[in-house]
N, C-alpha and C positions, 0 to 999 in steps of 0.2 A: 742373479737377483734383478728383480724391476723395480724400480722408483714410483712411488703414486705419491699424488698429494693433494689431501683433501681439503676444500676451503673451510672455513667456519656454518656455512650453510648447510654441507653435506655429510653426508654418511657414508662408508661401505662396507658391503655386505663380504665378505667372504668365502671360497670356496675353494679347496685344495683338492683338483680332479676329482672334479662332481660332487665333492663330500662338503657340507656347509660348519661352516670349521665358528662364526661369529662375525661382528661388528666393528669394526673401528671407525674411532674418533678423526677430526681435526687432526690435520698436520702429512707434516712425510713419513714415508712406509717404504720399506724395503723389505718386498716379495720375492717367494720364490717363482720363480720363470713356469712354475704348472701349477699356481696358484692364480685364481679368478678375482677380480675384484669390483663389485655392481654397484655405480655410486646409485644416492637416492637424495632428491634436494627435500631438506624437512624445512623448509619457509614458509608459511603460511601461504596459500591459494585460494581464487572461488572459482567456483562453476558456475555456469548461470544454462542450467538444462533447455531446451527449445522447448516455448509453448505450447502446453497439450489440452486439446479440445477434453472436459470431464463431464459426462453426464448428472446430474446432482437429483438428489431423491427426488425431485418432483419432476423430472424428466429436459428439463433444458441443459443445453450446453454453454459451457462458461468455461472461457479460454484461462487461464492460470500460467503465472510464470511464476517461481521460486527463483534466489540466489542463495548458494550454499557457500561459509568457509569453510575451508578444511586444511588438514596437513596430517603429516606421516607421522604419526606415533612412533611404529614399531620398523624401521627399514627391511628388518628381515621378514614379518608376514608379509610387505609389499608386495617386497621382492618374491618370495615364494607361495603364497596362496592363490596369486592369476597372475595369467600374464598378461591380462589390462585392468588393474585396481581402479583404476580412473572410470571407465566403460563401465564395473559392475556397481560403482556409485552412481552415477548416473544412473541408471537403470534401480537401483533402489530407493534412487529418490523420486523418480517418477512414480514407480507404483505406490509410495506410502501417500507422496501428495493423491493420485487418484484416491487413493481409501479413504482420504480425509473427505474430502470434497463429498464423495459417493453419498455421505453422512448426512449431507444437510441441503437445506432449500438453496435453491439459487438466491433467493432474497438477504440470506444471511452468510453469504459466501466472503463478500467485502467486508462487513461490519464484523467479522469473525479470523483477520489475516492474524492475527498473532496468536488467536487457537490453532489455527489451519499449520503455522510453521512450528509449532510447539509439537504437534503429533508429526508432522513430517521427521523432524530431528528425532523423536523418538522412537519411530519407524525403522528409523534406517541407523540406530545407535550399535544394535546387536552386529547386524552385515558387515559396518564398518570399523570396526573390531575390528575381526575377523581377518578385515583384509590391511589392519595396520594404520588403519584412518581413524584420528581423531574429526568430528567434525563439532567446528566452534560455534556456529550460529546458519540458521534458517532464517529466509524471510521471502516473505511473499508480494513480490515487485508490483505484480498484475493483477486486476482482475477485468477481465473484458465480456457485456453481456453481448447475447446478441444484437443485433442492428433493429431489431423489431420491437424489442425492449427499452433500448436507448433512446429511443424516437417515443415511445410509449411514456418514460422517464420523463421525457423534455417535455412533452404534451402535460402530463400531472403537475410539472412544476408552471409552466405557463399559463393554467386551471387557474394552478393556486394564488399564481401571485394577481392577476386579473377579478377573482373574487377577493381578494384583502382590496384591492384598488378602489372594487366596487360598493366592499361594506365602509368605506371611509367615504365614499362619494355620499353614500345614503345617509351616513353619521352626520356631513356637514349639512347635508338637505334640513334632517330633521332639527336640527340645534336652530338654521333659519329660521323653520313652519315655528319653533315654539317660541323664539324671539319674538315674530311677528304677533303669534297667538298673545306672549305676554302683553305687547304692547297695545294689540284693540283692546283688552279686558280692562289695564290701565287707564285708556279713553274712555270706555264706557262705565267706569266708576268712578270717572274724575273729569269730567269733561273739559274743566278749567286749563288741564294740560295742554289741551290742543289749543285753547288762544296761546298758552306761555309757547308753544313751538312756534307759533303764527306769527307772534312778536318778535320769537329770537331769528326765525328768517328773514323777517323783513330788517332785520338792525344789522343784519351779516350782507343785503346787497349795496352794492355800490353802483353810484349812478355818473353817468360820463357825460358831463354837460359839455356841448361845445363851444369855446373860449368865445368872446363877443372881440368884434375889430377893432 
């Protein structure tokens, strides 16, 4: 007989010469000596797949990075439906984000990250089944356009903010011109006003007589 002992985190898989016999739980195990035993940790994990350059319906490329949680449902599909579970996640999560992407303009690629990891997750729900994986959440970390776009970006927003600059410049121009305007039409319907300003100038200076010895 062998001793195994499984933490609280883990699983194993079982197999009595080649023949897949089931599961056990947490704790110590006494095996038979031609009995196999595949642990599998079910803790919660992510991936965070390498950015992939995705063409988008109007033909530019836009770099995309997703992060995926996941963990093992089933230890025994893990174990037995590949022997890299991890690899062919990866690889179905890359293709479902392409398909996402493929869908739509580069324009609406950012404004659109929690569509984009909504169909990724549901892309790759069936696969990872399959292979024993639950996956908890998608999300889409990145989006990066290209360098000719971003420089493009910075120019439209440096447009923009230089013409608000410049209709506020014009705004206070004009409020001036009709000040002034107000104030000749005022003169020329009251001309009395321009002595009343003449007088209150002259009651506003002051004169600096110099002291006698």
């Amino acid at each position: 007989m062998v001793k195994h002992t499984l933490y609280p985190w883990e699983r194993g898989v079982r197999f009595d010469r080649g023949v897949l016999v089931g599961e056990v739980g947490p704790g110590r195990h006494r095996l038979p000596w031609r009995a196999a035993l595949h642990r599998v940790d079910v803790r919660p994990r992510t991936m965070t797949p390498a950015a992939q350059d995705v063409p988008t319906s109007d033909g530019v490329l836009v770099r995309v990075t997703v992060v995926v949680r996941w963990a093992v449902s089933s230890p025994t599909r893990f174990i037995v439906e590949s022997a890299s579970p991890e690899a062919e996640l990866y690889t179905a999560v890359q293709l479902a984000l392409r398909g996402s992407v493929l869908t739509r303009a580069h324009s609406a690629v950012d404004p659109e990250r929690e569509a984009i990891a909504a169909e990724v997750a549901a892309g790759v729900a069936a696969r990872a089944e399959e292979l024993g994986i639950s996956v908890a959440e998608v999300a889409v970390r990145d989006v990066v356009m290209p360098g000719e776009l971003r420089r493009a970006a910075l120019a439209e927003l440096v447009a923009a903010a230089e013409g608000r600059a410049a209709l506020e410049r014009a705004r206070g121009e004009t409020a001036a011109l009709r000040s002034l305007l107000n104030a000749a039409r005022l003169a020329e319907e009251h001309p009395a006003l321009l002595e009343l300003r003449a007088l209150q100038a002259a009651s506003t200076v002051v004169v600096d007589r110099p002291r006698r010895a």
